[in-house]
Phi, psi and omega in degrees: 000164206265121186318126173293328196294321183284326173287346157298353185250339147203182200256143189240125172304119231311354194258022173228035172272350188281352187273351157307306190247035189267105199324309202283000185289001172054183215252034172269137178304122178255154208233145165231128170252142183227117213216194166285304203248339158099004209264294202275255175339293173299283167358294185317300195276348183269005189257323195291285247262343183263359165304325184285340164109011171257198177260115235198128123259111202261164166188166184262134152292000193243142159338317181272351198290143171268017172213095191281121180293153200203141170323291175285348148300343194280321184299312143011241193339116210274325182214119202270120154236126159256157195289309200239169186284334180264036172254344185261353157283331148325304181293313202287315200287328132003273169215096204330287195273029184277293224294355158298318207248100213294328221282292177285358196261174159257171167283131239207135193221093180299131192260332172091011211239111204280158182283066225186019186216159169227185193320142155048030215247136180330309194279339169296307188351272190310312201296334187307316182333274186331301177323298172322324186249339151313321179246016147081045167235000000 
């Protein structure tokens, strides 16, 4: 279920309340993966990550993305990875002051990982792996 505490911090427009409450997304720790464009990267690692048994949502921080990060995706989540430092400036800008109160929020992990790979391309694979199993998801 979607942090209740965190959906008290701003208004999420009702017509993205259904990616909170959709029965069928299943009892896996849900990851929101965050990239620019929401196409290459992010996609690679929320496909890697339902392999692992979690619950996965990719999205873009940039304008043009095709899946736009958003307040309820961010409430949507047990854990945020972003690719680059500035998708996590992206989530702040979002929401500034949630992210003062270490309680409500999920936790959010700069992956460090530059735009410089396409979908599924070997060399993304691995360094996720690595990544993945460096914070134990």
């Amino acid at each position: 279920m979607a942090n209740g505490k965190l959906l008290e911090k701003f208004v999420i427009p009702r017509n993205t309340l259904a990616v909170l409450k959709n029965p069928y997304q299943g009892k896996g720790k849900r990851i929101l993966c965050v990239c620019s464009g929401g196409v290459l990267r992010s996609p690679t690692a929320a496909a890697l990550l339902i392999r692992r048994g979690h619950n996965t949502r990719s999205c873009g921080s940039e304008n043009y993305a095709l899946v736009p990060l958003s307040q309820a995706l961010i409430a949507w989540a047990d854990t945020i990875l972003c690719m680059e430092e500035n998708h996590y400036a992206a989530i702040m800008s979002i929401m500034p002051n949630v992210y003062l109160e270490d309680e409500v929020h999920p936790p959010v992990y700069i992956l460090g990982i530059s735009d410089d790979y396409d979908y599924m391309q070997g060399e993304l694979i691995n360094l996720l792996e690595t990544k993945f199993d460096e914070l134990m998801l």
